[in-house]
C-alpha positions as CSV (number, residue, x, y, z in Angstrom):
1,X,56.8,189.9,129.6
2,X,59.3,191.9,132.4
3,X,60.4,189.4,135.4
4,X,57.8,190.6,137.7
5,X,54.8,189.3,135.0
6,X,56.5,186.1,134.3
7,X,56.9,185.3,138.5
8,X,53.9,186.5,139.0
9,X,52.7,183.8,136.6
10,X,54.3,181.2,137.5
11,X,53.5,182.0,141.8
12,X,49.6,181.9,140.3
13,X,49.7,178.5,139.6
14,X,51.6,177.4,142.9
15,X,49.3,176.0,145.3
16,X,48.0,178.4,148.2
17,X,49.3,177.5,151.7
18,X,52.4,175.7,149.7
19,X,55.6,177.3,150.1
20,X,58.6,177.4,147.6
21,X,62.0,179.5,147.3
22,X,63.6,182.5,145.8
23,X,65.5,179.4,143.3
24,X,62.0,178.7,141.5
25,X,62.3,181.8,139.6
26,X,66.1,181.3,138.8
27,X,66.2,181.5,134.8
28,X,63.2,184.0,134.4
29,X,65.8,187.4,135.4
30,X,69.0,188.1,136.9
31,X,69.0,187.2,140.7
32,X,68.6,191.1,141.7
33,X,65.2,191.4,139.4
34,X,64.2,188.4,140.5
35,X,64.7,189.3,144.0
36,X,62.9,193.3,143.3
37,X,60.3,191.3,141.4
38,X,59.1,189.5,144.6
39,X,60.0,192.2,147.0
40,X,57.3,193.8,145.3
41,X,54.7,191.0,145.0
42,X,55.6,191.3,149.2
43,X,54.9,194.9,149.4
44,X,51.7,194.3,146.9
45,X,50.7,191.7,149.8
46,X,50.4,188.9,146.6
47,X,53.0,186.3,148.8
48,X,54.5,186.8,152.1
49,X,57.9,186.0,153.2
50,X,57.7,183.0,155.2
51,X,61.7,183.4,156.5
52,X,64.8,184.2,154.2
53,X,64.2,182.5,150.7
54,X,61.0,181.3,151.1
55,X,57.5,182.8,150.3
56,X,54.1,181.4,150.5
57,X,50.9,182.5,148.8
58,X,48.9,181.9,152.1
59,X,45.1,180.4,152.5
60,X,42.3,182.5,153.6
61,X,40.4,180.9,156.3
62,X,37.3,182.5,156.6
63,X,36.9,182.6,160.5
64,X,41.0,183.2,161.4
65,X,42.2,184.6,158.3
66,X,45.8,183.6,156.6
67,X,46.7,180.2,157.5
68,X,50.4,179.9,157.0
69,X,51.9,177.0,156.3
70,X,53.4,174.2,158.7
71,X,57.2,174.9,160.0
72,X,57.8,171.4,159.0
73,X,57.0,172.0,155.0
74,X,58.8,175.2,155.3
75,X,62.2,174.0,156.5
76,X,61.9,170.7,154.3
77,X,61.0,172.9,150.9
78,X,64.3,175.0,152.2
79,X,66.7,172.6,153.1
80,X,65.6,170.4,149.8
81,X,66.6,173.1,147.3
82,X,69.6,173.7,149.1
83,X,70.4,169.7,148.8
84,X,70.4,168.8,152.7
85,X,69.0,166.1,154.2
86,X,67.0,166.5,157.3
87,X,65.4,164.2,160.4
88,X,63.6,164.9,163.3
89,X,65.0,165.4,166.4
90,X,64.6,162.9,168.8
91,X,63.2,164.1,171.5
92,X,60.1,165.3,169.2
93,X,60.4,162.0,167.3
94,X,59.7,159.9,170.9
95,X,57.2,162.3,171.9
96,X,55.3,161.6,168.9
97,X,55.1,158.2,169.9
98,X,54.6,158.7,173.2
99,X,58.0,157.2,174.3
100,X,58.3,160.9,176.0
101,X,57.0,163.3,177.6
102,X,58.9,165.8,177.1
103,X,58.3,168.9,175.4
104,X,61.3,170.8,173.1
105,X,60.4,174.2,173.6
106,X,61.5,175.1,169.8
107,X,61.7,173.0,166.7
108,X,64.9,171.3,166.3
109,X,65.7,169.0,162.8
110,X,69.1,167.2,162.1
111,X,70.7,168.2,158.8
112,X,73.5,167.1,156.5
113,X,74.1,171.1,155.6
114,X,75.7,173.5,158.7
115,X,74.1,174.3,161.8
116,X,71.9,177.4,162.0
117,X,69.1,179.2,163.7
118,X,65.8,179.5,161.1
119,X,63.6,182.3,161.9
120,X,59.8,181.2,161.0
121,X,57.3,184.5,162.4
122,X,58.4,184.1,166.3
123,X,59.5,180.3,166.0
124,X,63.1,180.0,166.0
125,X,64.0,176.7,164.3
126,X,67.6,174.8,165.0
127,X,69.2,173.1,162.6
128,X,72.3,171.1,163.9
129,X,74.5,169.5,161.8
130,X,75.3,165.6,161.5
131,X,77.7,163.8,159.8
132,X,76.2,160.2,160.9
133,X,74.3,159.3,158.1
134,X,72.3,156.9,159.6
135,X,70.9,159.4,161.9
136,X,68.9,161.2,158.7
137,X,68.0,157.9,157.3
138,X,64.6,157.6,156.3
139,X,63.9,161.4,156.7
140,X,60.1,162.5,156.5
141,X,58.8,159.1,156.9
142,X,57.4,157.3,159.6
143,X,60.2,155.2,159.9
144,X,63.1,157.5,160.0
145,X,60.8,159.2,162.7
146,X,60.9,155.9,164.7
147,X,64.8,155.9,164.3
148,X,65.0,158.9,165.5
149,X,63.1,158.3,168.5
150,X,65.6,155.4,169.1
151,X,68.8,157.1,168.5
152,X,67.4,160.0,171.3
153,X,66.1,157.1,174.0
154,X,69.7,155.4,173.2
155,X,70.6,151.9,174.4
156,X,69.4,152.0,178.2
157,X,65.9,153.2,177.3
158,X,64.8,151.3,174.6
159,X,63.6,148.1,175.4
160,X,60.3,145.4,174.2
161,X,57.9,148.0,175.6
162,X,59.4,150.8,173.4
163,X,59.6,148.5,170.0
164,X,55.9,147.3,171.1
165,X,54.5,151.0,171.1
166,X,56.6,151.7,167.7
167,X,55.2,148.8,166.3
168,X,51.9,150.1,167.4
169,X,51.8,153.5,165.5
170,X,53.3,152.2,162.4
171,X,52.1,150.3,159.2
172,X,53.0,146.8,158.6
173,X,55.0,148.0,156.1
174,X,57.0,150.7,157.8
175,X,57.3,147.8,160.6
176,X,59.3,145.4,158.1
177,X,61.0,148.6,156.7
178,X,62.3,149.8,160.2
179,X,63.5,145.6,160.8
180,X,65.6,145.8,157.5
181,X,66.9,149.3,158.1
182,X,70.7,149.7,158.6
183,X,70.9,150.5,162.3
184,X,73.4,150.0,165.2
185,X,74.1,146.6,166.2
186,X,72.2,147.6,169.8
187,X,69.1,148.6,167.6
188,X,68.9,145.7,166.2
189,X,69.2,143.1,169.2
190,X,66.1,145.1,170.9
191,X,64.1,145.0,167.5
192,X,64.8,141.1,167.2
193,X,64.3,140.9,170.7
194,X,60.9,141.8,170.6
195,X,60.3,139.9,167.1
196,X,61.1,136.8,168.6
197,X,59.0,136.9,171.8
């Protein structure tokens, strides 16, 4: 079979609405035939290019059309073949649990690989870079969402009423997982703080 058939093979039995990457096909061509093979699945309108790399074989809704897929699983299939870990801004992370009210006007993730703009349709995504490994710990879980949302409110904000409304939207699991969690000494204290009351 010629690159094209054998991507086009393997893309059939990918899930619709799941993206993936240009790295999948790695192995079935050189990088350029590769590269012609799904610029032409594009042009064929088989996938779509979701932003540089990624593609997606998009769902058909019957009453709005294609459904693309989430930013979130777009940027976390990207960043995870390229090796980087990524987290939740805070300011999203608190708003999510209501700690906030504020709004970020475009998605914005922590990441362990360089800073960058993504381009997702009209959504431009920012990546900034950390070296503070504790600041990505936990990413894509509840409970590195919570840390998050700590690290943004920082020291002065984050008090019994902000651990009680944590407490509140996670399981009793991801609770005991967020007490044992490596954290700054002033994380701690409010966590035990409210444990102890």
């Amino acid at each position: 079979m010629s690159t094209i058939e054998n991507v086009q093979v393997r893309i059939d039995n990918i899930r619709q609405g799941k993206p993936f990457t240009t790295n999948r096909f790695l192995g079935m061509g050189s990088r350029a035939a590769v590269d012609k093979a799904l610029s032409r699945l594009v042009k064929a309108k088989r996938i779509k290019r979701v932003t540089r790399g990624v593609f997606v074989r998009p769902l058909q809704n019957r009453f709005i059309g294609e459904v693309m897929p989430e930013v979130s699983h777009v940027i976390k299939v990207m960043t995870e073949e390229q090796g980087e870990k990524i987290q939740i801004h805070g300011a999203e992370a608190a708003r999510r649990f209501k700690l906030s009210t504020q709004m970020p006007t475009q998605p914005v993730y922590y990441t362990s690989g360089s800073s960058r703009i993504v381009h997702i349709g009209k959504l431009n995504v920012r990546l900034i870079h950390t070296s503070n490994s504790k600041r990505l710990a936990y990413g894509g879980t509840n409970v590195g969402l919570a840390l998050s949302a700590l690290w943004y409110l920082g020291k002065k904000q984050s008090n019994k009423d902000t651990i009680s409304k944590l407490r509140n939207n996670l399981s009793f699991e991801d609770f005991n997982t967020l007490c044992k969690a490596s954290k700054p000494s002033w994380m701690a204290k409010v966590i035990q703080d409210y444990c102890n009351d």
